[in-house]
C-alpha positions as CSV (number, residue, x, y, z in Angstrom):
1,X,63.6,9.3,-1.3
2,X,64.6,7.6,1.8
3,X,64.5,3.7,0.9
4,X,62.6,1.5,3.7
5,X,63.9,-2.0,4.8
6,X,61.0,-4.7,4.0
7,X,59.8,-6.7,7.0
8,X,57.8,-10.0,6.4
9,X,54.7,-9.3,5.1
10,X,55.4,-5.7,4.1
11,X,53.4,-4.6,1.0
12,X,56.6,-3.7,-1.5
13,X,54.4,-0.9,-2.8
14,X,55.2,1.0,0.7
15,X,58.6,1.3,0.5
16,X,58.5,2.6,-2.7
17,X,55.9,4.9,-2.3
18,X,57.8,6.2,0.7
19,X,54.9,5.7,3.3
20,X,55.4,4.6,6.5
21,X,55.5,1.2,7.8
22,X,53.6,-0.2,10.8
23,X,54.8,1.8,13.6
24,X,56.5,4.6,12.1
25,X,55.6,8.3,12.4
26,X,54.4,9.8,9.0
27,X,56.5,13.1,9.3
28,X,59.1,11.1,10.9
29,X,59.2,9.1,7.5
30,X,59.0,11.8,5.0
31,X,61.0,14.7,6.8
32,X,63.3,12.9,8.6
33,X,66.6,14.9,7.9
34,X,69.7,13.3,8.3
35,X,71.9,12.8,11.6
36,X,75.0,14.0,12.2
37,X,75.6,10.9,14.7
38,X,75.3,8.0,12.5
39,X,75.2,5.6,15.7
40,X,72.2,7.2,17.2
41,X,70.4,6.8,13.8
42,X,71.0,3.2,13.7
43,X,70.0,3.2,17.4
44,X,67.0,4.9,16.7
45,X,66.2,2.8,13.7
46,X,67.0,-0.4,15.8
47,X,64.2,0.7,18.2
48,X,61.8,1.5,15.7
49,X,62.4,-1.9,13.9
50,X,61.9,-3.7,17.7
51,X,58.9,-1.8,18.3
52,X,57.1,-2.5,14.9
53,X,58.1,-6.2,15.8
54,X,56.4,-6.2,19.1
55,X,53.5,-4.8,17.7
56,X,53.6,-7.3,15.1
57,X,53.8,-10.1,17.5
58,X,51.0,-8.6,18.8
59,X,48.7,-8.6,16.0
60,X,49.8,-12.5,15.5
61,X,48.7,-13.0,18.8
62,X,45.3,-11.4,18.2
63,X,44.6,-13.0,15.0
64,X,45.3,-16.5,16.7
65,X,43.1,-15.6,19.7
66,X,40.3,-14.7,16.8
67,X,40.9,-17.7,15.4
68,X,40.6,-20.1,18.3
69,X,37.6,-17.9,19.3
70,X,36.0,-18.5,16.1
71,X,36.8,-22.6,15.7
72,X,34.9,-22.4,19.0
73,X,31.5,-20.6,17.9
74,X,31.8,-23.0,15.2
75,X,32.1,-25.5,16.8
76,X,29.1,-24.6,19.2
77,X,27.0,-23.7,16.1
78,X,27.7,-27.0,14.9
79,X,26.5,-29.0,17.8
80,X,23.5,-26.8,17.5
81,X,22.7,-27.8,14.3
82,X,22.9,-31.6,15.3
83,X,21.0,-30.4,18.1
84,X,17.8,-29.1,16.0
85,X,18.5,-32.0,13.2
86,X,17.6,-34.4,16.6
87,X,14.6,-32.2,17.5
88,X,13.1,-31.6,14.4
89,X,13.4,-35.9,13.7
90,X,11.9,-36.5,17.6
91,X,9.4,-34.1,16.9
92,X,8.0,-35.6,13.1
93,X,8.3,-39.0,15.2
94,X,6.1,-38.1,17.4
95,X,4.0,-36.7,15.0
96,X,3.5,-39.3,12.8
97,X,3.1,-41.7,16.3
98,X,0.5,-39.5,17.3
99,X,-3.6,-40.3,17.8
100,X,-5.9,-37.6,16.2
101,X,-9.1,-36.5,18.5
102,X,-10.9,-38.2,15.1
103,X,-9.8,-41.2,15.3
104,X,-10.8,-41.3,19.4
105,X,-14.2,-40.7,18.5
106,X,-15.4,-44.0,18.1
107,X,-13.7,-45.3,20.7
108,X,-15.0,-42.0,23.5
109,X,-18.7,-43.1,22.2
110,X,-18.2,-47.1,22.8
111,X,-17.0,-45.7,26.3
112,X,-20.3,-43.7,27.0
């Protein structure tokens, strides 16, 4: 079993288990046969190990964006709320402000 250096964040289980990490081939994982040309294997294992960074930094990047993008519906559903709190308290204002046609009655026949 080939033994898998843990990144930051890296589920423990994988490495055991032999699966592949973020950005590693499957069959590259489990048939990868040994080089004769120990300096290109740490090359390649360098590159691999920068690529699964970038694409970590990536998914940071995305999961912040998310986040700010989120705060912000938030944030607009929130004013929303106050919004129809407002409404709803003008509106039974007004309601309770208001004349019914019943109570005009009197009044529209002194008139005629």
């Amino acid at each position: 079993m080939k033994f898998v250096p843990l990144m930051a964040g890296t589920f423990f289980g994988l490495s055991i288990l032999g699966l592949p990490l973020l950005g590693q081939d499957a069959s590259a994982a489990t048939n990868a046969e040994p080089t004769a040309n120990p300096a290109a294997a740490t090359a390649a294992a360098i590159a691999d190990q920068q690529a699964t960074d970038e694409k970590l930094k990536r998914l940071t990047a995305d999961i912040e964006n998310l986040r700010a993008a989120n705060q912000a519906i938030l944030d607009k559903l929130s004013g929303l709320k106050d919004d129809l709190q407002q409404i709803r308290a003008d509106q039974a204002r007004l309601a309770a402000s208001a004349v019914a046609r019943e109570d005009l009655r009197p009044l529209a026949q002194r008139i005629e």
